[in-house]
C-alpha positions as CSV (number, residue, x, y, z in Angstrom):
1,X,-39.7,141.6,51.2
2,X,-40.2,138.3,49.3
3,X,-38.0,137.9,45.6
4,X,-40.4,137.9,42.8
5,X,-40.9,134.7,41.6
6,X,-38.6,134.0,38.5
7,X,-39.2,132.4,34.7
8,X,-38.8,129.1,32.8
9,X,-37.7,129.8,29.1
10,X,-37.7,127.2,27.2
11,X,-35.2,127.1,23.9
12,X,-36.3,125.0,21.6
13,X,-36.1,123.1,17.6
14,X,-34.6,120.3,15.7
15,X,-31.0,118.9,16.4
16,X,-28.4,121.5,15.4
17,X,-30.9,124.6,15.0
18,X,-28.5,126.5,17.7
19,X,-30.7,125.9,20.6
20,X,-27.7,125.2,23.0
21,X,-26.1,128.8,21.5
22,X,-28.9,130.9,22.2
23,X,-29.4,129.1,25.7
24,X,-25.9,130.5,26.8
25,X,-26.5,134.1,24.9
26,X,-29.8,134.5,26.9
27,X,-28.2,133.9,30.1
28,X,-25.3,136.5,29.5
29,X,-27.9,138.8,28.5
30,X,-30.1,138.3,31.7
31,X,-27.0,138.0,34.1
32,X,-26.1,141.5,32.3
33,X,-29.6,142.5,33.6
34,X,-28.4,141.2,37.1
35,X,-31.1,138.7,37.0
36,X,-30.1,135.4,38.5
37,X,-30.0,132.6,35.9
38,X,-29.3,129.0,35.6
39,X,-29.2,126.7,32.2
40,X,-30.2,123.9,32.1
41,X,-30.0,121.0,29.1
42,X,-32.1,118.3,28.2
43,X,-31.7,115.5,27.8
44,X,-29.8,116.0,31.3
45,X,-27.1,113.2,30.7
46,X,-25.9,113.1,34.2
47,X,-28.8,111.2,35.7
48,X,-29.5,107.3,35.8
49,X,-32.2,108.2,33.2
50,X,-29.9,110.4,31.1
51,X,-27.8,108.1,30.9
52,X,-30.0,105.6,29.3
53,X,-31.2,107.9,26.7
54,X,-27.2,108.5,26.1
55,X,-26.6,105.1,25.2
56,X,-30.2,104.8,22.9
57,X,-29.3,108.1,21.0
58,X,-25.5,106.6,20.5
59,X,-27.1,103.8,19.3
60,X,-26.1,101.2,21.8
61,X,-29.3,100.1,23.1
62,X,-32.5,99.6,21.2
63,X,-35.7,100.8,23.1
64,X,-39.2,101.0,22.0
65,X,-40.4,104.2,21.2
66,X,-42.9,104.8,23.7
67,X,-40.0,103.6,26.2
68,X,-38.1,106.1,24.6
69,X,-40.4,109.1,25.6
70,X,-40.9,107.7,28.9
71,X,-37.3,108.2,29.8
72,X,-37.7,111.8,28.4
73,X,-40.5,112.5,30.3
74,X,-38.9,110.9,33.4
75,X,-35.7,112.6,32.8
76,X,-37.7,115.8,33.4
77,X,-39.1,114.7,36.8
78,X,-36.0,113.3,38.1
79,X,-34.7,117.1,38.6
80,X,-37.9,118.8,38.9
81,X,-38.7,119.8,42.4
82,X,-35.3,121.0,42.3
83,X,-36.5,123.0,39.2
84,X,-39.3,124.2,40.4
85,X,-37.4,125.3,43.8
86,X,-34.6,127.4,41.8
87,X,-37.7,129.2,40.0
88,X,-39.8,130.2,42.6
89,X,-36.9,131.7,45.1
90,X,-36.5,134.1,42.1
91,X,-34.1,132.3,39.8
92,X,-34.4,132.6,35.5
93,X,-34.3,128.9,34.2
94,X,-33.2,128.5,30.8
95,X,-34.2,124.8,29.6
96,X,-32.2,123.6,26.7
97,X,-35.3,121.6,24.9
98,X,-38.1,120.9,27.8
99,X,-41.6,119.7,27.8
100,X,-42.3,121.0,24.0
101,X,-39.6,118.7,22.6
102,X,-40.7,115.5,23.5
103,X,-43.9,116.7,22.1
104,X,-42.7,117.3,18.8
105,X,-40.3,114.0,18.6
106,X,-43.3,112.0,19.8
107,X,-45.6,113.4,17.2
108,X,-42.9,112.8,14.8
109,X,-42.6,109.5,15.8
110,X,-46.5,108.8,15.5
111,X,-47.3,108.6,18.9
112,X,-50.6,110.1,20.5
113,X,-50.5,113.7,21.3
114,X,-52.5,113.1,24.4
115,X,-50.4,110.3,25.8
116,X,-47.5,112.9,25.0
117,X,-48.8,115.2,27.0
118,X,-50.0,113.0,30.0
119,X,-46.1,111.5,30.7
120,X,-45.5,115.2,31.0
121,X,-48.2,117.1,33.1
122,X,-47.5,118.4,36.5
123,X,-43.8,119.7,35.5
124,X,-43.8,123.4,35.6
125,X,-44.7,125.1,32.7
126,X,-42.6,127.4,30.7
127,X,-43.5,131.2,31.0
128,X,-42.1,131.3,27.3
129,X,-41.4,128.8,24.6
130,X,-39.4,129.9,21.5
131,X,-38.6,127.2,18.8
132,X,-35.5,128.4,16.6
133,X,-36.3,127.0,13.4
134,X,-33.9,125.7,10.6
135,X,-34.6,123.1,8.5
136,X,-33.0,119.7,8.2
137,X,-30.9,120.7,5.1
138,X,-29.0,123.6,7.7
139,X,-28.9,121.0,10.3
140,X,-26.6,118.9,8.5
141,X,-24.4,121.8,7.7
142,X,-23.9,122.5,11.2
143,X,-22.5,119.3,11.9
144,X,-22.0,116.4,9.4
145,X,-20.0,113.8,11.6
146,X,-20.7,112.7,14.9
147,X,-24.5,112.5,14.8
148,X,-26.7,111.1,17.0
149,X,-29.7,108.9,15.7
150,X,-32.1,111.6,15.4
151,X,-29.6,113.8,13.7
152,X,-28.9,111.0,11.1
153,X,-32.2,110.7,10.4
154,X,-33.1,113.4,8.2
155,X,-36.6,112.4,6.7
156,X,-37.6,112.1,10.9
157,X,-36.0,115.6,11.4
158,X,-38.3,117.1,8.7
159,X,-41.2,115.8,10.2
160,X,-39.9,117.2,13.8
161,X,-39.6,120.5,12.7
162,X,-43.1,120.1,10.9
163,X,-44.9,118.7,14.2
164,X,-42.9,121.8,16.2
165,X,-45.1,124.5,13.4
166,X,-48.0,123.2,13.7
167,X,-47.8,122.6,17.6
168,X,-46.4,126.1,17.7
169,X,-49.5,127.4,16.6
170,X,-51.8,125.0,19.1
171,X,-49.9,126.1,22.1
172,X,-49.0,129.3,21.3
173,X,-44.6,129.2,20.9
174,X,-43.1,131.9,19.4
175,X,-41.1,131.2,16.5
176,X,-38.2,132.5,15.6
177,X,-35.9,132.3,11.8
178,X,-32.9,130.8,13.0
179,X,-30.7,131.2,9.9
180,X,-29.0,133.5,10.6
181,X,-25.8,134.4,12.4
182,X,-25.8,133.6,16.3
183,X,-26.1,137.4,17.0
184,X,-28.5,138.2,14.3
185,X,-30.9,135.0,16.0
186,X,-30.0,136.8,19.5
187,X,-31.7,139.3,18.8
188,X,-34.9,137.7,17.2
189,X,-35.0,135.4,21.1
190,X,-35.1,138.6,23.2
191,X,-37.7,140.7,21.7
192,X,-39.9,137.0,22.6
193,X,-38.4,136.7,26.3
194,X,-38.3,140.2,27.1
195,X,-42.3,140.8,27.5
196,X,-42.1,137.8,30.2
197,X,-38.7,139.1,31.9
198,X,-40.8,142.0,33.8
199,X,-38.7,144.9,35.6
């Protein structure tokens, strides 16, 4: 009997908005199910590419900003067959941030949409994308020292999480209020994954 092919899900939203959180709960949630699952974070800063965007986002390195996307894109297709592989022997793929985010960074940054989208198509595409939104103000709650050079950058952050609405509603991601307490936003991720999870 051949294993039903499994699901990409796709956490995403703006630096701090509990992505990483909600990653983790999913996958105890799916594992309960006795699904088999598998997390995975991006940026993925264990590659040769990852480890570029490490040092840009430390702000050690200075990179254009279409560089910048490249290595994001890139950084997607370095691990991707491998990806893809995990997914279609039956495996739930959880991606922390994936295709969607360097959409709404780019946009944010004033780059093309289209060009956007080309660094990025032939990776697989998510069965379900679910932005956890909080706005910049909540984000710097959540974590005043320490920030990266996105995170710093709070005027850029409001026009991420602006670019992720709007995109939301061109491609369809479900967006959830992520205000609220880790459990309370649980809930508001699985009533979007479940639909997609099948039997």
């Amino acid at each position: 009997m051949v294993r039903r092919r499994g699901r990409l899900i796709a956490i995403e939203g703006i630096d701090q908005a509990g992505k990483r959180t909600q990653s983790n709960l999913l996958a105890a949630k799916l594992r309960e199910l006795g699904k088999p699952v598998s997390v995975w974070n991006f940026p993925d800063y264990t590659t040769p590419l990852g480890k570029q965007l490490r040092a840009y986002l430390r702000g050690s390195i200075r990179l254009d900003l279409h560089a910048v996307h490249l290595l994001y894109a890139a950084n997607k297709w370095e691990v991707a067959v491998k990806l893809a592989s995990r997914i279609e022997r039956g495996e739930f793929a959880i991606v922390n941030r994936y295709t969607p985010s360097n959409l709404a960074y780019g946009v944010a940054h004033g780059l093309p949409r289209s060009w956007l989208v080309t660094l990025e198509e032939g990776l697989l595409k998510p069965d379900v994308v679910v932005v956890v939104d909080v706005s910049p103000r909540i984000s710097l709650l959540r974590k005043r020292k320490g920030r990266d050079v996105h995170e710093s950058d709070i005027v850029y952050l409001k026009r991420v999480r602006k670019a992720y609405l709007s995109l939301a509603k061109v491609y369809g991601w479900d967006v959830v209020d992520g205000r609220g307490d880790a459990e309370k936003v649980r809930g508001l991720v699985w009533a979007r994954v479940k639909p997609v999870i099948g039997n």
